[in-house]
C-alpha positions in Angstrom: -44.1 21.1 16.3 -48.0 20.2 16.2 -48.2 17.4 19.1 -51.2 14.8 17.7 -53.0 13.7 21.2 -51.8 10.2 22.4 -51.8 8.9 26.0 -49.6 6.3 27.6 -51.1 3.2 29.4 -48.4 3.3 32.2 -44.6 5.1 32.8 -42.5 2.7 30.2 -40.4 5.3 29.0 -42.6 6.7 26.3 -42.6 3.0 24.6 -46.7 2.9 24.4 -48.3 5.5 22.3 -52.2 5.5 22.1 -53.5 7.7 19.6 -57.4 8.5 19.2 -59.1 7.6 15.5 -57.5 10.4 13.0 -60.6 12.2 10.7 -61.6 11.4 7.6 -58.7 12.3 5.1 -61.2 12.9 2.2 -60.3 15.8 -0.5 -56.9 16.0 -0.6 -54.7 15.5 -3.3 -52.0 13.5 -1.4 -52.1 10.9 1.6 -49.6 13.0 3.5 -48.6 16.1 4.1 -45.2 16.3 5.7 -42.1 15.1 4.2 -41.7 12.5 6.7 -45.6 11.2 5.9 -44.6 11.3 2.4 -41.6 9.1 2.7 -43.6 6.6 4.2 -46.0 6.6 1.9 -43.0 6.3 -0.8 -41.8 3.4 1.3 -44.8 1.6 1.0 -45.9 2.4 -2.8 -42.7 2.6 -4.3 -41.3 5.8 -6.5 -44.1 5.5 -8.7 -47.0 6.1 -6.3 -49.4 4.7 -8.0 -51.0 1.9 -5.2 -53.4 -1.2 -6.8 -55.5 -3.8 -5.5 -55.6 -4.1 -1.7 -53.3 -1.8 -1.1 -55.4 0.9 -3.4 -58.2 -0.5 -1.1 -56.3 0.5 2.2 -55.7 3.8 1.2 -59.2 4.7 0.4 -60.7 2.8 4.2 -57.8 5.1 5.6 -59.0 8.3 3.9 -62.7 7.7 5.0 -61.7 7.0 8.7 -62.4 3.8 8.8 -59.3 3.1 11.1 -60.0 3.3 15.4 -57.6 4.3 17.8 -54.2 3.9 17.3 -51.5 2.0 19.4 -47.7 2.0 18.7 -45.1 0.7 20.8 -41.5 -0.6 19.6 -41.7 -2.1 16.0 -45.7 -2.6 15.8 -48.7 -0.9 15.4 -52.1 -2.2 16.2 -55.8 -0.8 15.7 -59.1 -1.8 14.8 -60.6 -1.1 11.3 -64.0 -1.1 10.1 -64.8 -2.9 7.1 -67.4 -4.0 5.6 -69.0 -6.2 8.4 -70.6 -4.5 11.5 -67.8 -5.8 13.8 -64.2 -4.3 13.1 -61.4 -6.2 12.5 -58.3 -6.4 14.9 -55.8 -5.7 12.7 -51.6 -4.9 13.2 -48.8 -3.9 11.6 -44.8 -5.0 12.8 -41.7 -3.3 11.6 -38.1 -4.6 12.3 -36.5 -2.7 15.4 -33.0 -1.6 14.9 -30.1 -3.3 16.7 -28.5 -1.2 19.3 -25.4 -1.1 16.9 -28.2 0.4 14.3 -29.3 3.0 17.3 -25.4 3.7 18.2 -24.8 4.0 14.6 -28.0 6.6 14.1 -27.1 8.5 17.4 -23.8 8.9 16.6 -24.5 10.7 12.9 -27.3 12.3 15.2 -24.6 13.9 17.7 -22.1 14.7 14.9 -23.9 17.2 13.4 -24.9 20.3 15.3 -27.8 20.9 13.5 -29.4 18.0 14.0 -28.8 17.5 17.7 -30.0 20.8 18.6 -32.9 20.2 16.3 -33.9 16.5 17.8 -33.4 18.3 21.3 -36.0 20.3 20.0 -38.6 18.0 19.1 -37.5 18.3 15.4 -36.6 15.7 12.9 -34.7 17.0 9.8 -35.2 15.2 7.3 -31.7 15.1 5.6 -31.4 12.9 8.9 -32.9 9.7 6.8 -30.2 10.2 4.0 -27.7 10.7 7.0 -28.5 7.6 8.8 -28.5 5.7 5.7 -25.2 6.9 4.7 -24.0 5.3 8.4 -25.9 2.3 7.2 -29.2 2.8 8.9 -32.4 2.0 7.0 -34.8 4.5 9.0 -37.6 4.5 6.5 -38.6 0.1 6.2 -39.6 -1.3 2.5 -42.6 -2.8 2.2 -41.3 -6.1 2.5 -40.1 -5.7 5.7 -43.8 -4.9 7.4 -45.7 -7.9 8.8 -49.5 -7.8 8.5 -52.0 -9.6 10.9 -55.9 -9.1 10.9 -58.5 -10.9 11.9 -60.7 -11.0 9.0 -61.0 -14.0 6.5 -58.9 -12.5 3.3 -55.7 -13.7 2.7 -54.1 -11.1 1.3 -50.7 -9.8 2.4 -52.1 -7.7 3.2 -55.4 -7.4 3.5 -56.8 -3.8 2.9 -57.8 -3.8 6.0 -53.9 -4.1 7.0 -52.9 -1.5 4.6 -55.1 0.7 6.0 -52.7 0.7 9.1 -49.6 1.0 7.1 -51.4 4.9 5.5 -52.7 6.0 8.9 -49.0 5.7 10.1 -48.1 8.4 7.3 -50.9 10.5 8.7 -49.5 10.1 12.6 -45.6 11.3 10.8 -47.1 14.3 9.8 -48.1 15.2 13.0 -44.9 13.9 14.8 -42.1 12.1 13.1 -40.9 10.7 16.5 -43.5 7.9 15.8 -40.6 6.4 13.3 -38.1 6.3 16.0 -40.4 4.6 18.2 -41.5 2.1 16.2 -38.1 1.3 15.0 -37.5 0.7 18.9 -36.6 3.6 21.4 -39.1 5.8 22.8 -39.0 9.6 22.9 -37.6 10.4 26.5 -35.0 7.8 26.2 -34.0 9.2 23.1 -33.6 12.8 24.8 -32.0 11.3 27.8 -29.4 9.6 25.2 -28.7 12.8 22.7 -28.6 14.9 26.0 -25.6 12.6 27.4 -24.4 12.3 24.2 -24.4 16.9 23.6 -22.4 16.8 27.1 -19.9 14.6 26.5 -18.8 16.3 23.0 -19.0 19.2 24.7 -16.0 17.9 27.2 -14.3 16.5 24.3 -14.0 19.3 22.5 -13.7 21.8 25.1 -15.8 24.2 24.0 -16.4 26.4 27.0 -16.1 30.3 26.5 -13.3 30.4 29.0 -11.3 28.0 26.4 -12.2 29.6 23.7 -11.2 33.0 24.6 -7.8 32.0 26.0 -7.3 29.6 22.3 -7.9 33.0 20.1 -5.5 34.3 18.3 -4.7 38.2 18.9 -5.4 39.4 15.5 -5.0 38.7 12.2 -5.2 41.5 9.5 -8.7 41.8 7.5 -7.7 40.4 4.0 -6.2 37.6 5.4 -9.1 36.9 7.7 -11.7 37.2 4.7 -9.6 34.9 2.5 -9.7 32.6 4.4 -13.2 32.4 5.3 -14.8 33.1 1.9 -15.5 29.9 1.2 -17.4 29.1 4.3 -19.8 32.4 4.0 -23.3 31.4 5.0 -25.6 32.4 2.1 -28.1 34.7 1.8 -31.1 34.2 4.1 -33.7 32.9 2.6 -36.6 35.5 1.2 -39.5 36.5 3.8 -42.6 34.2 3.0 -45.7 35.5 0.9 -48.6 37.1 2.3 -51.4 34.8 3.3 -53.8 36.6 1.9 -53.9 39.7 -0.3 -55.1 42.7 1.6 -58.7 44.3 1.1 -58.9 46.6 -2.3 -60.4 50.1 -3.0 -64.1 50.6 -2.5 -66.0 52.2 -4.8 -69.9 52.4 -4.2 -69.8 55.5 -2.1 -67.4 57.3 -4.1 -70.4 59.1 -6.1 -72.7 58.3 -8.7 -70.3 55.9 -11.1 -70.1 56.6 -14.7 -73.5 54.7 -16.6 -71.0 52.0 -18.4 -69.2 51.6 -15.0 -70.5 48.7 -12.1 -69.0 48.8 -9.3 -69.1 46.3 -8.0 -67.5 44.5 -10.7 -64.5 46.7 -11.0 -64.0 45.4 -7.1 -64.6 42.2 -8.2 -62.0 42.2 -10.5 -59.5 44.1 -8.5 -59.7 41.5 -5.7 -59.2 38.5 -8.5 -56.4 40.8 -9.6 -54.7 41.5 -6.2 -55.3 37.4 -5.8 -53.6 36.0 -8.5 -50.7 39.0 -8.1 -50.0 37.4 -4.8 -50.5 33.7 -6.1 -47.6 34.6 -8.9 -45.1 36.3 -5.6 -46.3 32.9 -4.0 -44.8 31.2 -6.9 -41.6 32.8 -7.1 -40.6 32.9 -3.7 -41.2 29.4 -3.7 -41.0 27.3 -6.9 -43.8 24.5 -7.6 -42.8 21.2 -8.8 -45.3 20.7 -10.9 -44.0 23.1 -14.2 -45.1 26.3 -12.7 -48.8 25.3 -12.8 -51.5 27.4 -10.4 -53.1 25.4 -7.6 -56.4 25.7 -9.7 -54.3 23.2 -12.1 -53.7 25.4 -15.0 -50.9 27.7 -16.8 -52.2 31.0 -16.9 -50.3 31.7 -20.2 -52.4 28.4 -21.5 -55.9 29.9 -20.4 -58.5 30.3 -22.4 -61.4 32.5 -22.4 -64.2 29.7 -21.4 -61.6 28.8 -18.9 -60.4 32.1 -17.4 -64.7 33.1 -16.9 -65.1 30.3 -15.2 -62.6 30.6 -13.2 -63.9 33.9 -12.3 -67.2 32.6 -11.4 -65.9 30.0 -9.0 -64.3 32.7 -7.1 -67.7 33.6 -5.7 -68.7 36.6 -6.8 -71.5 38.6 -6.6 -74.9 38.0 -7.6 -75.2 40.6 -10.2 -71.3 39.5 -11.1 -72.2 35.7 -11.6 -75.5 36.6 -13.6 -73.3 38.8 -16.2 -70.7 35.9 -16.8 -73.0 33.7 -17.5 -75.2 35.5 -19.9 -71.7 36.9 -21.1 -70.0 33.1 -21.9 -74.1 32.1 -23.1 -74.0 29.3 -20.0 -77.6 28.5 -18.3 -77.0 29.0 -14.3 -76.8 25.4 -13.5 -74.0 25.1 -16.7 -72.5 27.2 -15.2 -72.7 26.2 -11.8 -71.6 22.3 -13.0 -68.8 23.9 -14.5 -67.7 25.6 -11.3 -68.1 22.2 -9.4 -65.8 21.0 -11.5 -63.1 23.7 -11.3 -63.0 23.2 -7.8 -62.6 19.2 -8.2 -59.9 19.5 -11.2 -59.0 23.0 -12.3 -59.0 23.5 -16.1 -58.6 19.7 -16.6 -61.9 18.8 -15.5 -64.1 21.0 -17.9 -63.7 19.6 -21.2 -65.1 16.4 -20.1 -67.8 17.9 -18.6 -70.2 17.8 -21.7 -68.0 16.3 -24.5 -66.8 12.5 -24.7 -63.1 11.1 -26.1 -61.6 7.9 -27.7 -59.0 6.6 -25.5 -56.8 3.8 -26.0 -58.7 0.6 -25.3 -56.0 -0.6 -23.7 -56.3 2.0 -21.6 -59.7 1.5 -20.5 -59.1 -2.3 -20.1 -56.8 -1.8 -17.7 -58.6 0.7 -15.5 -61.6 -2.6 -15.6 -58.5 -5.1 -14.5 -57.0 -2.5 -11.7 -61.0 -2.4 -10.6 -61.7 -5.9 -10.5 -58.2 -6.5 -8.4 -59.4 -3.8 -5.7 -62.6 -5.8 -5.4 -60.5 -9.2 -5.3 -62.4 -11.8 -2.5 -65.7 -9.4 -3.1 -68.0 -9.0 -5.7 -66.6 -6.0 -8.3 -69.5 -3.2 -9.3 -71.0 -4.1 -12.5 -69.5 -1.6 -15.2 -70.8 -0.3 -18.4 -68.0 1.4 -21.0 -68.7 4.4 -23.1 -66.0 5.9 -24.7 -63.5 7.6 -21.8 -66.8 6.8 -18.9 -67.2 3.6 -16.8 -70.9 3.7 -15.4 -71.5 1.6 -12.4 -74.5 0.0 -13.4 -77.8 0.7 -11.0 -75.7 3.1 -8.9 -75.6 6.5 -10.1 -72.5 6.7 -10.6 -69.6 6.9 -12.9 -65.7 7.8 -13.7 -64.7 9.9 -16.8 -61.1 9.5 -18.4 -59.6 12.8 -18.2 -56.9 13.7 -21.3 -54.4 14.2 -18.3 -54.5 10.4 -17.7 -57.0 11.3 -14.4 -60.2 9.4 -13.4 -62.5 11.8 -12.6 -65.9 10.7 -10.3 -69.4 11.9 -11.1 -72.2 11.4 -9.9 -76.5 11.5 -11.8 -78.8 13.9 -9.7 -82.0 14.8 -11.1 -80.9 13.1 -14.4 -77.7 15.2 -14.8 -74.7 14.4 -14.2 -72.4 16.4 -11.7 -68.9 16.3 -10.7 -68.5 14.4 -7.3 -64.8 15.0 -6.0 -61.4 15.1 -6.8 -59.5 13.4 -9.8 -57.3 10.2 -8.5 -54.8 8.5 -11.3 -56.1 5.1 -10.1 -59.4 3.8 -11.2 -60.2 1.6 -8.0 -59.0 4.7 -5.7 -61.4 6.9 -7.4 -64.4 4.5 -7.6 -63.9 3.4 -3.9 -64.2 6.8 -2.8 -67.1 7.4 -5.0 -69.1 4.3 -3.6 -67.8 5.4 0.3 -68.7 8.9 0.0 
């Protein structure tokens, strides 16, 4: 497992943690990326996953890296977080520590199962450990209500985004090492090891599960039928499939094959061979391992649903070559910088993004009203950007900037250069998360 670098103030059995400021975060599609950071994150938003107001607010200071170095030790977390003042705020986050019935409780699930004894010992976490524990009546993951903000700025929100802030770098520190949970819920790594380890030998004993036992315990033989009935039930399945290629491998080159036929240009027909060979590996990608989202492409689109606008610019955001690029766009009658704002937007939204590049819609006013409402919350305590509302666009007025209403229920940021306007980063499904990042960037 991917260690994140921390440092401990002083021997205490691992129970002080220091971690260094995490990057910026800006670009992906999710907070998290583990299952562990997601959890958290679920935790803390709820199943919907849709955060608002401060909280919306905290995500987006998180993202940007506006939260210093890190310090956990047993139920709290504590770090200092720029806002929007030149000195930043000393800010914390506590968490209810488990009762040492809770930890005998956990521990004991822990060492019941091989699996996930030999995996802890490991410096792995399984995650069908949470559903485990929980079963034995251990909350591992805490609810929002049970996390206890404290900052030293003047808003009184609970919490304040500066607070929240904290509560989304944690998810980032789970993906990086999940043993962060179990420390903040109260034990710290090596006494944990120390404990399972005891805990390994002793079942061990119990169970008497030296070789020398269990050769002596074996039966002599039993015929093969009889053997095979009785295990049938308990035959492991099939290993899983090998993964996918990374990468398809280099295709054919033709230049120095001979003078190509006059209708022929080579470098084209490589062109397409590689997009070819790339999407042939994409689809193995998605068999092997299903997607949840319908069977959709990471560019954000069905192939099947594609159409022929879509699939050449799709091609021309695969970088191509010169002659390449100049031929799709004189082929789909796009100017170079169409085509290029086009391709800008591809790589912010997939197939989504292009039909608002140029063309407005009619949404639901209700609709836009509360994107205005879930802005004006975000700025609550602070003076909200001054928006103008045209059709499926909020302009921020004197700023240069502006969010377009997607048809897939996305808000997706722009931004005027030269008196056009260009696509300026990924889609968010809330308003405030999207504008925030816009203003930040």
């Amino acid at each position: 497992m991917k260690q994140p670098t921390s440092r401990a103030k002083k021997p205490d059995n691992g129970r002080t943690r220091i971690f260094p400021p995490l990057p910026p975060a800006r670009g992906r599609r999710a907070f998290a990326e583990s299952w562990w950071g997601n959890a958290w994150v679920e935790a803390l938003e709820g199943p919907q996953r849709s955060p608002t107001g401060r909280l919306a607010r905290g995500r987006t200071y998180a993202r940007a890296g506006n939260v210093g170095e890190i310090t956990v030790t047993p139920g709290r977390v504590s770090a200092r977080v720029q806002g929007s003042r030149r000195t930043p705020y000393r800010t914390s986050m506590t968490i209810p520590q488990l009762t040492d019935r809770d930890w005998d409780l956990l521990l004991e699930t822990a060492a019941g199962q091989a699996g996930h004894i030999a995996a802890l010992l490991d410096r792995d976490m399984p995650t069908s450990l949470a559903d485990d524990a929980a079963r034995a009546g251990v909350q591992l993951l805490p609810r929002q209500s049970e996390l206890t903000p404290d900052c030293s700025c003047p808003d009184w929100g609970y919490p304040c985004k500066h607070a929240a802030a904290v509560y989304y770098q944690v998810a980032r520190l789970l993906d990086e090492d999940p043993f962060v949970l179990l420390l903040l819920r109260g034990r710290g790594e090596r006494e944990l090891m120390d404990e399972l380890q005891r805990r390994n030998a002793a079942q061990a004993v119990a169970e008497d599960t030296t070789p020398t036992a269990a050769l002596s315990a074996a039966p002599l033989g039993v015929p093969a039928r009889e053997a095979f009935t009785a295990a049938r039930n308990g035959i492991p399945p099939l290993p899983a499939p090998p993964a996918p290629v990374e990468q398809p491998g280099k295709v054919a080159q033709f230049a120095d094959v001979g003078d190509p036929a006059p209708d022929v240009d080579p470098s084209a027909l490589e062109f397409l061979a590689t997009d070819t060979a790339a999407r042939a590996a994409l689809l193995l990608h998605h068999v092997l391992l299903p997607l949840q989202s319908s069977g959709q492409s990471d560019a954000g689109i069905t192939w099947a649903e594609s159409s022929v606008d879509e699939d050449l610019v799709r091609l021309a955001a695969a970088a191509p070559p010169p002659q390449v690029l100049a031929r799709l766009s004189d082929s789909g009658g796009h100017t170079p910088e169409e085509l290029t704002r086009a391709v800008q937007a591809w790589h912010h939204g997939g197939a989504p993004a292009l039909p608002i590049l140029d063309e407005t819609w009619e949404p639901d006013p209700r609709q836009i009203a509360a994107a205005r409402d879930t802005i004006r919350q975000a700025w609550e305590g602070e003076r909200p950007p001054t928006l103008r509302t045209t059709r499926n666009r909020l302009t921020v007025i004197g700023r240069g900037t502006q969010l377009r209403l997607g048809t897939d229920g996305r808000w997706y940021p722009y931004r005027k250069q030269h008196g056009t306007w260009w696509p300026a980063g990924p889609a968010d499904p809330d308003p405030a998360t999207a504008l925030t990042d816009l203003l930040t960037d």
